[in-house]
Structures are given as C-alpha cells and as structure tokens.
C-alpha positions in Angstrom: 1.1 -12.1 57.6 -2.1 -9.9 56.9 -5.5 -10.8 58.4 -8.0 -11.8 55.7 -10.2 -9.0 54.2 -13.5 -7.8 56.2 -15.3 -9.0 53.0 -13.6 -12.4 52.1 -14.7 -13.3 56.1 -17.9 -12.4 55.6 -18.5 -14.3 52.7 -17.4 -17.5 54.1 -19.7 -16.5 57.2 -22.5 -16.2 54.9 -21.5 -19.4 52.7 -21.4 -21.1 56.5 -24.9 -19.9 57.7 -26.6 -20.9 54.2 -25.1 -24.3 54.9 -26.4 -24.1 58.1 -30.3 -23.6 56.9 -32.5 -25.5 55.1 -29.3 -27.5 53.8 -31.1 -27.1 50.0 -28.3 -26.3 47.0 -29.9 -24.8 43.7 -28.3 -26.4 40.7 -26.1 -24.4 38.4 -27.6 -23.9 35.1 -26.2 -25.7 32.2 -23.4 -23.9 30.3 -24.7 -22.9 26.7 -23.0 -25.0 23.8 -20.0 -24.4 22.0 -20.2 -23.6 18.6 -18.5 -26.3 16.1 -15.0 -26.1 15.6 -14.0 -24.2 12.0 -12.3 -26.5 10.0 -8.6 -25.8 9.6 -7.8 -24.4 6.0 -5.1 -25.9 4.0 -3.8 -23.3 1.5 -3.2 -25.5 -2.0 0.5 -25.3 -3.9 -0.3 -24.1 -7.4 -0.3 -27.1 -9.8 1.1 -27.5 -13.2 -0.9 -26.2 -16.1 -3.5 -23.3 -16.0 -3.6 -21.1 -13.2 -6.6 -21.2 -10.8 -9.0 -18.0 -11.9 -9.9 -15.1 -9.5 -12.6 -15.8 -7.5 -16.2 -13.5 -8.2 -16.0 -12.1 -4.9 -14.0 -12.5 -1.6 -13.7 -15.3 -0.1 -15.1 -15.8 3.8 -11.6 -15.3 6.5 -9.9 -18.7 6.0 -8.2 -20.1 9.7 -4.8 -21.4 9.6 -5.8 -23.5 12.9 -8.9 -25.7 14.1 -10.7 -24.1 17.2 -10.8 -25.8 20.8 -12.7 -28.7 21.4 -16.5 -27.8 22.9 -16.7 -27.8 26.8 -17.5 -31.2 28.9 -21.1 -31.7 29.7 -22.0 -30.7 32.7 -22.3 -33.5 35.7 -25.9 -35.1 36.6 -27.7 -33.2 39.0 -27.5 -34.1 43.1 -30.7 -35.3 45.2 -31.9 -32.6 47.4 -30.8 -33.3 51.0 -32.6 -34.9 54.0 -33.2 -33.2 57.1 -30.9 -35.3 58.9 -28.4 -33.8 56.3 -29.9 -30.3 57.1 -29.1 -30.6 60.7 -25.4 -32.3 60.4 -24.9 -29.0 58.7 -25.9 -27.0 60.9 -23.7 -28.8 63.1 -21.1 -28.0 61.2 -21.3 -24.6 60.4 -19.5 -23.7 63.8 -16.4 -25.8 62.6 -16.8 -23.4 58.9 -17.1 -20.5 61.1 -13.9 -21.4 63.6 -11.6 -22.4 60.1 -13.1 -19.2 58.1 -10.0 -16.7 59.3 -7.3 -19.3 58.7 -8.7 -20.6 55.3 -9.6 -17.0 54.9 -5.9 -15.8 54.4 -4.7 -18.7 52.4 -7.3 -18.8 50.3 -6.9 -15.0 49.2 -3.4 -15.9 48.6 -5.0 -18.8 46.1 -7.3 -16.4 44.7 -4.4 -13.8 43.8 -2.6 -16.9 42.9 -5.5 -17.6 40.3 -5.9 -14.1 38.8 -2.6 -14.0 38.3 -3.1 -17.0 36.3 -5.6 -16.0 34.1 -4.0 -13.2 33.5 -0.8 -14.5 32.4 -3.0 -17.6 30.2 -4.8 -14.2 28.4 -1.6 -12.8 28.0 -0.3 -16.3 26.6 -3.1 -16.5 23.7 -1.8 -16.2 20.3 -1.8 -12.7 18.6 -4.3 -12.5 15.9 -3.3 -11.4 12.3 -5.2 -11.3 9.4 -4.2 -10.8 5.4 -6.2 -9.4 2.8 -5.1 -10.7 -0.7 -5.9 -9.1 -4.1 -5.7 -12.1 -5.8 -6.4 -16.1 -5.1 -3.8 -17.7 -3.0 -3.2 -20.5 -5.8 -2.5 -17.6 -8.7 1.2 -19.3 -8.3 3.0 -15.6 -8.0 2.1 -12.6 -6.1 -0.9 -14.0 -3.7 0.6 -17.3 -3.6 4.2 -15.8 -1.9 2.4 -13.8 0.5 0.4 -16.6 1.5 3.4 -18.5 1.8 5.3 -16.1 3.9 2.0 -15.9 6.4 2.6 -19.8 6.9 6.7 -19.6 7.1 6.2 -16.7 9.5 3.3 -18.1 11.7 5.7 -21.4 11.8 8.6 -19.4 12.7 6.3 -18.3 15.7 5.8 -21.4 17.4 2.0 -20.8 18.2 2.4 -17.4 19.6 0.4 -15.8 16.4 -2.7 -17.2 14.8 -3.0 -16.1 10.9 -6.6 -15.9 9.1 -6.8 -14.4 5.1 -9.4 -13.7 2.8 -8.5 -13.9 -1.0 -9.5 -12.4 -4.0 -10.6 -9.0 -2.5 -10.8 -6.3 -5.2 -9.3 -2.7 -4.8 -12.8 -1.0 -4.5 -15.6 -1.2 -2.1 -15.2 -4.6 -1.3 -11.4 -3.9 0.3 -13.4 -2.1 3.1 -15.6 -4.7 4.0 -13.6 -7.3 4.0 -10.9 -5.2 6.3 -13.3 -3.7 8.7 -14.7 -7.3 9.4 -11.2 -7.7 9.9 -11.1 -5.5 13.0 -14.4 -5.8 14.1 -13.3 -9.8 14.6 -10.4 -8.7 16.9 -7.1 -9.2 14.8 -4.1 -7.0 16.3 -2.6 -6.9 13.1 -3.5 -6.6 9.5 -1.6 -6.8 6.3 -2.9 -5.7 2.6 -1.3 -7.0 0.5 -1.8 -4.8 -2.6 -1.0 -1.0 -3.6 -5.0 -0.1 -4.3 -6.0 -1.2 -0.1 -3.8 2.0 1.0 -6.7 5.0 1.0 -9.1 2.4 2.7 -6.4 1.2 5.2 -5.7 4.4 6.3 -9.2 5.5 6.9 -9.7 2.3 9.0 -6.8 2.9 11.0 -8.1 6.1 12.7 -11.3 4.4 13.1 -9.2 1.2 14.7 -6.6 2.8 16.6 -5.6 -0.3 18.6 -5.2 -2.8 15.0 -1.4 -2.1 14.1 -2.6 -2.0 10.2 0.3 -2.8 7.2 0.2 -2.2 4.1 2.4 -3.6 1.2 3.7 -1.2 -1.2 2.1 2.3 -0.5 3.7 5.3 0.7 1.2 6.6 3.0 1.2 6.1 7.0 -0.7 6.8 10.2 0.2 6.3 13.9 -0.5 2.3 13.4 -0.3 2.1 10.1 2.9 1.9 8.2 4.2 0.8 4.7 6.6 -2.2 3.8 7.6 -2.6 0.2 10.4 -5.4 -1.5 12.8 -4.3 -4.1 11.3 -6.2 -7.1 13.4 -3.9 -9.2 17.1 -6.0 -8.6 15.0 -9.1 -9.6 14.2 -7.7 -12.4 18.0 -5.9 -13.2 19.0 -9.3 -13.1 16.4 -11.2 -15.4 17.2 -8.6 -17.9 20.9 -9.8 -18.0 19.7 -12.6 -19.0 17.5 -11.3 -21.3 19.8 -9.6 -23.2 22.2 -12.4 -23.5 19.5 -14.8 -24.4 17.5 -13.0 -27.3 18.0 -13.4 -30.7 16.1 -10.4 -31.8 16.9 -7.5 -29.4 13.6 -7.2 -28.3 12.3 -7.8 -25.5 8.4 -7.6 -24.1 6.7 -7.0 -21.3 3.1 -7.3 -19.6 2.5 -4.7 -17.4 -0.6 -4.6 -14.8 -1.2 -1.1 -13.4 0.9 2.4 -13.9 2.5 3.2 -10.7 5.8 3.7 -10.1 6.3 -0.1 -8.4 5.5 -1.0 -11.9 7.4 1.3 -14.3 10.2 1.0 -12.4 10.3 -2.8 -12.7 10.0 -2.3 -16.5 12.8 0.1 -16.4 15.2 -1.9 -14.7 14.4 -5.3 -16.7 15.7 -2.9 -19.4 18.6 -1.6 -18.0 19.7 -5.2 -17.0 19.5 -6.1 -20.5 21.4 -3.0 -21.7 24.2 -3.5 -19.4 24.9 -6.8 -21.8 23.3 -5.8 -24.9 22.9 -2.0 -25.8 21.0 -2.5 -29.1 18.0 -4.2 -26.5 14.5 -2.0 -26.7 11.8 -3.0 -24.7 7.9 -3.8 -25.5 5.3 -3.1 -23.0 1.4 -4.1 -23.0 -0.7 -2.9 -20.0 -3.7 -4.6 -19.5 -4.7 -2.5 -16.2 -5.3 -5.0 -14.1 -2.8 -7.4 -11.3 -4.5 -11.1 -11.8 -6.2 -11.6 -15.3 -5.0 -15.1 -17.0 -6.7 -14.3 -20.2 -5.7 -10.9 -20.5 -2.0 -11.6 -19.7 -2.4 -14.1 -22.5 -3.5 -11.9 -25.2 -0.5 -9.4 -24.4 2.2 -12.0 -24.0 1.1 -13.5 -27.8 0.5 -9.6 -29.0 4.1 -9.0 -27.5 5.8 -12.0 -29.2 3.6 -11.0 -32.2 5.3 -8.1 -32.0 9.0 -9.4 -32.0 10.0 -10.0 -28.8 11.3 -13.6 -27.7 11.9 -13.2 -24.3 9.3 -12.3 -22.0 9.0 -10.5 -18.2 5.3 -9.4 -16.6 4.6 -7.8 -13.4 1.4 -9.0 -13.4 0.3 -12.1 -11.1 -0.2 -15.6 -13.0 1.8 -17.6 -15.1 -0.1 -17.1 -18.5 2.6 -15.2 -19.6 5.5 -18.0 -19.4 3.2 -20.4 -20.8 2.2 -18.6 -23.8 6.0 -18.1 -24.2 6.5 -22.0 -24.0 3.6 -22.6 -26.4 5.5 -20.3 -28.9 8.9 -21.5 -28.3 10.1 -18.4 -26.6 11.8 -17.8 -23.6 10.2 -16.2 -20.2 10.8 -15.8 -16.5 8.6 -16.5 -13.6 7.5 -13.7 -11.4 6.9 -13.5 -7.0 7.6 -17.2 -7.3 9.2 -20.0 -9.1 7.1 -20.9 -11.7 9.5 -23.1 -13.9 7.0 -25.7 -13.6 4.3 -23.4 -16.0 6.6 -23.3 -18.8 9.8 -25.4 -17.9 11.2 -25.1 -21.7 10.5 -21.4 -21.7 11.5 -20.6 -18.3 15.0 -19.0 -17.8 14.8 -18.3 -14.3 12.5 -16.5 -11.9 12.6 -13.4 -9.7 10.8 -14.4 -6.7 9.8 -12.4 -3.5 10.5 -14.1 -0.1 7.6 -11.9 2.0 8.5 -14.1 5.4 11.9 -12.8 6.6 9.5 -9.6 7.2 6.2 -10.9 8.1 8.4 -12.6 10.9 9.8 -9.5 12.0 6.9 -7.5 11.8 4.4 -9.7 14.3 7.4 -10.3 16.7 7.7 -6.4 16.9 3.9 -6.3 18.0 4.4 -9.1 20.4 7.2 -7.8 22.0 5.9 -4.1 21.8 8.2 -2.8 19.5 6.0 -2.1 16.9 6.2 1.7 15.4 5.6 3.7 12.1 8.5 2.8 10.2 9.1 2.5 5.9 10.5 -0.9 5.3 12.3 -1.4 1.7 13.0 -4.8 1.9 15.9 -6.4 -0.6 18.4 -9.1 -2.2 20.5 -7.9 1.2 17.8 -8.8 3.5 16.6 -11.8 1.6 13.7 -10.8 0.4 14.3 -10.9 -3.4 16.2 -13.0 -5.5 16.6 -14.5 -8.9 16.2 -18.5 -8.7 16.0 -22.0 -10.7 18.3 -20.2 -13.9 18.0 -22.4 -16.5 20.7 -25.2 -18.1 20.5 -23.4 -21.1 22.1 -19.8 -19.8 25.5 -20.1 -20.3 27.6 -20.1 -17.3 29.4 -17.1 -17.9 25.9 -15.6 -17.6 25.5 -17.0 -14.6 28.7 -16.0 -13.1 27.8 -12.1 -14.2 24.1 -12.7 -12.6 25.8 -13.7 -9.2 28.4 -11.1 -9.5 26.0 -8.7 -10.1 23.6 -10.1 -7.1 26.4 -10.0 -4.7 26.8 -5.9 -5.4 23.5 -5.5 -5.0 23.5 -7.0 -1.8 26.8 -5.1 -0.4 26.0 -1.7 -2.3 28.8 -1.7 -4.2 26.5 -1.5 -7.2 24.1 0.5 -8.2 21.2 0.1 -10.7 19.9 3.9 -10.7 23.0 5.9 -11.9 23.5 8.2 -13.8 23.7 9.2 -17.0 20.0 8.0 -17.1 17.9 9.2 -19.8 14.2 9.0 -20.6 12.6 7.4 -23.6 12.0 11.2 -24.5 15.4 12.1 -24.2 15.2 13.9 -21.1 18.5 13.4 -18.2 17.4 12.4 -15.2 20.5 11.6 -13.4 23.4 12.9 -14.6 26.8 10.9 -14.8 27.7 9.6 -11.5 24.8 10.5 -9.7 22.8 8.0 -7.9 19.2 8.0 -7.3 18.1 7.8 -4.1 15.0 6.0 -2.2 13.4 9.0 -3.1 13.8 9.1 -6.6 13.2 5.5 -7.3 10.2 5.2 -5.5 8.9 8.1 -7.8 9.7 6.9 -11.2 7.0 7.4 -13.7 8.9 7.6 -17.0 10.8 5.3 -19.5 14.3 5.0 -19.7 15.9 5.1 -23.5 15.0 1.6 -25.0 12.0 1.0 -23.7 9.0 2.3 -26.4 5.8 4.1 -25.9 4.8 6.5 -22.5 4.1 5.7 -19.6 0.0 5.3 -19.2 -1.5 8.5 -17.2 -4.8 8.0 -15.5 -4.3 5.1 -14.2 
C-alpha cells in the first residue's frame, strides 16, 4: 500500500493546527437559489376539424421533461465556540495529527473513489437533442410525425436522451437563430426537420464542431453534419393505385408545396401508381410555394376539383386538402400521418412517415460513439413509410394489389423508377428495362407523361 501524498498530509496537518487555535469556524455562505423548474411541455394530438394555424414566429425551445427540484436550504448557523472548547481542541489536535497518515491513505482512496463517481454520474446525464420544426407540432402531418417520432424515440431511450423543439421556424433568418440558440444551450444533437434549414445547418456546423447536426431531406454534408431522408415516393406509388381505381373521371389533382425534387418526385410517382391501374389517368398539379398554409391548400384543392379531378393527393403539411375533398364529396388521402379523422368520408387511406425507427437509431449512434457522416434513405423496408387506415369502400382486390405491391417494395423485387420512362415533354429518360438509381431519383425535376404543365423553375 502507498504512503499518502506529501500534500494530502499536510492538509490534514494544517486542518489539525487550525482546530488547534482560536477554535472559531467561519460559516459557509449560503448557496445561491435555484431557478424554478420549466414546466414539462405536453405536445397536443391534432383534433378533428381545422387544423391549428402556423404560429407568427418561433416558438421559445419546448422541454419534454421537468427540471430537478431546487437545492435544500442550508442548515441554521452554529454558536461560536467557548474557550474551554478552544483548548479541548487543542488537546486534540495531537490525536488528528497521530490518525492523519492512516486516514490519510484511506481517505485518498475515498477521494479517487468520489471522482470516479462524479465522473461516471456526468457521464450518466442524458444526451441533449433538440428539433427545429418548420411547421407547428399540431399541423396533423409533417410537424406532427416528427414530433411524434422525437417522443417514440426519446421513450425508446429509457432517460438516456433528453428532447427540447421549437416549432414554427421559417426557412429564412429565423432558422439561424433559433438553431444557433440551439448550440449555444449545449444540445449534442440537432435535427431540422425541413429541406430550406440545409445552407444554414451547414454553416453552423463548422462553427459547432462538437453538435453532431442532422438534417432531413438535403443532400449536403459536413464532418458532423449529415442528411437523412424517407422514401415518401412508395407512399405515394401506392395511393395512386388507388387513385386510379377509385376515380370516375381519370383525373386526378394535386397540391404541391415547393419545387424540388422531394416534391416532383412524389407527384410523379402518385402518377405512375395510378397508371399502372389506369393508363388513361393525367394528373393536375397546383403549387402554392409554401409547406404549411391551410388557406392556400384550400383554394388549390377546390381549384383542382374545379378543375376535374375527384381524387386528391398534396405534399403539403395540413389536412385542408382532404377536407375540402370531403366538403365536395370527393375522395383524398392523408399525408405524414393518418388523417382519416379530417375527412373520414373522403379519406381513402393515408401515406404516413414513421420518423422514429431512425431518430432511435440516430441518438443511440451518438451515445454509443458510433455516430459518422452517413446518407440515410429511409423506406417501406425499414419501416419508415407506409400506406395505412385504406378505406371500406376500396375494393379488396385493390387492397390485395396495394399489399402485393408494398411487399415488392419492401424486398426489391419491384421497382417504381423503370424504364421506359418518359417526360411530359416527351423526352426518355430511362429506357426499357433500365432502373434509376439513388442517383437519379433523388434528381428528378421533370414530369412524367400524364401529369400536365412544367415543373416550376425558380423556386
């Protein structure tokens, strides 16, 4: 066993002689309060009816979790000793002196026993991880399933991550200072959540090297930043079965938010879905250039149906469109989530996104260090996308094709981009048998045959 160290002696030799002198003890000042405890935020399930609108500007970081009660007041203060006390000190300084080597080396054995400790109780806090959400968490589609895959994933944690988000932050000047408050407030890891965040994001991530920053849908990545993405597309192929089985006028519209490729691509395979069933289909599209606008969704779904079409499909984030295809007796599908309960007559089924198989996989990667730059396209295989809540009124043979169809998805033993593929401009783009690759489909800005108009430059 090692002697205790020079300067652990000579502290309790000092600690001893103090004892041993005028026997006086200054009182410890009182610790400084504790702030209040935030009040835990409950995210609110979108409600029949319409949709909640965006909020003016972002919302203040919302806590998934109350903060720790505030510290015990500190005990009342001791009389100041006698003399007699000073001197029975003294007295028994010696005895402090003769016990300092032995206590000496157990006690540095405690102390590296208590470091150790605190080290492993820091290492034990939860990993903080913060969202940024373009729209408001009760839109009931896009906002609402990432916020619900935060709670399934920080659930599937068990209390190793702590989650905070801030809705309703636009893509302009607002997405940078709501994410650098982000990092300034010490979260390991931030998601946003929308295409526009990516030039920002990765600007912030050289200025935040240790933040492992992700970002949903981009292209673009750094040495901590990376991309993640779901394949919306197959959700959409499979809607547009229905589609085509279901209309009665071979037309079909759309409500389209922003032109880039995410979007057009969505559009295209809605289409193609519909074709497989019903070649005489064509394909309606309104853009109204924004993700979360209730009003604007509106006026395109009613200018679509206007227009002809009777079955409706929108990449954009509420519900407006369903229900203005339920107030006109059409059909339409929910979108990100199930929103049967918008438009329950109209609704025919809904191509949901499941963001918490990967928001799961994603923090546990960070907190078991193996996190790295990687693209991850996320599917029907991986469980990420689906098709959900089909209506009574499809018939089942329908159905049966829709799950065929889902289950070669999922194995690969379908494909939705092959060829012969034409434009709506007559141009091939994959010729027969050929199969577009990641590549290709995460660059498609054009229409395929059927659907009419161009595709919006600009944008």
């Amino acid at each position: 066993m090692k002697l205790a160290r020079p300067w652990l002696l000579a502290a309790l030799l000092s600690a001893a002689i103090g004892i041993a002198g005028c026997g006086r003890k200054e009182e410890a000042p009182p610790p400084a309060a504790s702030a209040p405890a935030p009040a835990a935020t409950q995210t609110p399930a979108p409600t029949a009816g319409a949709p909640s609108p965006a909020a003016a500007a972002p919302s203040a970081p919302a806590s998934s979790s109350a903060a720790a009660a505030d510290s015990p007041a500190p005990s009342a203060a001791q009389p100041a000793p006698t003399a007699e006390a000073g001197e029975a000190a003294r007295n028994a300084a010696g005895a402090a002196v003769a016990a300092a080597t032995a206590a000496a080396t157990a006690g540095g054995a405690a102390a590296g026993g208590a470091a150790a400790g605190a080290a492993a109780g820091a290492a034990s806090d939860p990993l903080k991880v913060a969202f940024a959400y373009v729209g408001p968490v009760g839109d009931g589609g896009w906002s609402f399933a990432h916020d619900r895959g935060r709670k399934e994933m920080e659930a599937a944690l068990g209390g190793k991550a702590k989650t905070t988000y801030v809705e309703s932050v636009p893509e302009n000047a607002d997405a940078e200072r709501v994410l650098r408050d982000l990092a300034a407030q010490g979260n390991q890891v931030i998601f946003g959540t929308t295409f526009g965040y990516m030039e920002t994001m990765l600007r912030l991530a050289k200025e935040f090297p240790e933040v492992k920053w992700e970002h949903a849908t981009g292209f673009k990545s750094a040495a901590n930043m990376r991309p993640y993405d779901v394949r919306a597309y197959e959700g959409a192929y499979l809607a547009g079965i229905i589609a085509g089985k279901m209309t009665r006028t071979d037309t079909l519209g759309f409500v389209a938010s922003i032109a880039i490729p995410e979007v057009v691509r969505n559009i295209n395979a809605f289409t193609l879905g519909a074709q497989s069933v019903n070649p005489s289909v064509r394909t309606k599209v309104v853009w109204i250039n924004k993700w979360f606008d209730p009003g604007r969704e509106s006026e395109a779904a009613q200018s679509l149906i206007n227009g002809g079409a009777d079955v409706l499909l929108q990449n954009t984030d509420s519900s407006a469109p369903l229900q203005v295809a339920e107030k006109a007796g059409k059909y339409g599908f929910g979108w990100d989530s199930d929103m049967k309960s918008y438009g329950p007559k109209a609704h025919l089924g809904s191509s949901i996104i499941n963001w918490a198989p990967y928001y799961t996989k994603a923090v546990r990667q960070v907190l078991d260090g193996d996190w790295k730059v990687e693209s991850n396209w996320w599917g029907i295989k991986e469980g990420a996308v689906d098709l959900v809540n089909v209506a009574d009124i499809v018939p089942e043979d329908v159905k049966a094709l829709v799950n065929e169809k889902k289950k070669a998805i999922a194995d690969g033993s379908f494909k939705i981009w092959k060829g012969p593929m034409i434009t709506s401009e007559d141009k091939e783009v994959l010729s027969t048998g050929a199969v577009g690759d990641d590549k290709f489909i995460s660059s498609i800005m054009f229409y395929v045959k059927g659907v009419e108009g161009k595709v919006p430059t600009g944008n």
